[in-house]
N, C-alpha and C positions, 0 to 999 in steps of 0.2 A: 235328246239333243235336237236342235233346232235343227232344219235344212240347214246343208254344207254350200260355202262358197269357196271359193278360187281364195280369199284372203283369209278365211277361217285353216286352209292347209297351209297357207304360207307361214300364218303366222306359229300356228302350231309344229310346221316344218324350223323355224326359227330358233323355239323355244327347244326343241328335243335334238337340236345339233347343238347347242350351246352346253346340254350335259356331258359327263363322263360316258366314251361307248357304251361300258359295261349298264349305266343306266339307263340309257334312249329307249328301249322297247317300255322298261317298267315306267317311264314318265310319259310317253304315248300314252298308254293302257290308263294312267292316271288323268291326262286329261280327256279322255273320251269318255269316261265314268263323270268326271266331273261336270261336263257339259250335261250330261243324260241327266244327270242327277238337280243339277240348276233347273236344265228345262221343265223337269216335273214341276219343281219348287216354285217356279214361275206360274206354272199354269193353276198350279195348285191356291197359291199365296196372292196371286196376282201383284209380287214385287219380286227383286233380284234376289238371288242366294249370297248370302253376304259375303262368300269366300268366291264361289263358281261363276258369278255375275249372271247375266239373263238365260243362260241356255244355250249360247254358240260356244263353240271350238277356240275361237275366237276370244272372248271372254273369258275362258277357262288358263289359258297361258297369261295372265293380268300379272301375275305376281311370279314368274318364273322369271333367268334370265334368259335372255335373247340372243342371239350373233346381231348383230347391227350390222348397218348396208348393205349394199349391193353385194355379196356374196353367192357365188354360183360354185363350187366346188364340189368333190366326193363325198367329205360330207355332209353338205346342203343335201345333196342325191340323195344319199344313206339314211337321210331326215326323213325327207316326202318318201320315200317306199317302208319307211319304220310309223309311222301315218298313216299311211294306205294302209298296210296293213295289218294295224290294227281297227282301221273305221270295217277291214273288209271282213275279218272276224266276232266283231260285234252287229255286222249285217247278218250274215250266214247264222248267230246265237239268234237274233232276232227274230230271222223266216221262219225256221224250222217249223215244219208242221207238227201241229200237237202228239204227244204218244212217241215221238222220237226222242 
């Protein structure tokens, strides 16, 4: 996945309030895969992933739907912490030093 911006969790916060509760973790965890998965594709191809687009977060919510506007509510909240944490579990996979 590309470097994270401020508008890459928005709009991923966006795309993962607009699901069913019961789905928001599992459509997180899918587009954080999906962005990882572009960005390889990108650097690999040197063009976009035809589904994931270039490799940001960002990208990856293209085809989902959205909440529109200005929207700050519990669950916009329950969005960005369902976001967080999963970019904060796919860091922690990523550290780990080898042998673990």
């Amino acid at each position: 996945m590309q470097r994270l911006g401020v508008m890459d969790l928005h709009h991923a916060a966006r795309a993962v309030a607009a699901a069913p509760q019961a789905q928001r973790a599992g459509l997180a965890a899918t587009l954080c895969s999906g962005a990882h998965v572009a960005h390889k594709y990108v650097k690999r191809l040197g063009r976009w992933h035809p589904v994931w687009g270039d490799g940001s977060l960002r990208a990856a919510t293209h085809s989902f739907a959205k909440v529109e506007g200005r929207v700050m509510d519990t669950r916009m909240l329950d969005a960005y912490i369902t976001v967080l944490q999963c970019l904060e579990r796919r860091l922690r996979e990523n550290c780990r030093p080898s042998g673990v």
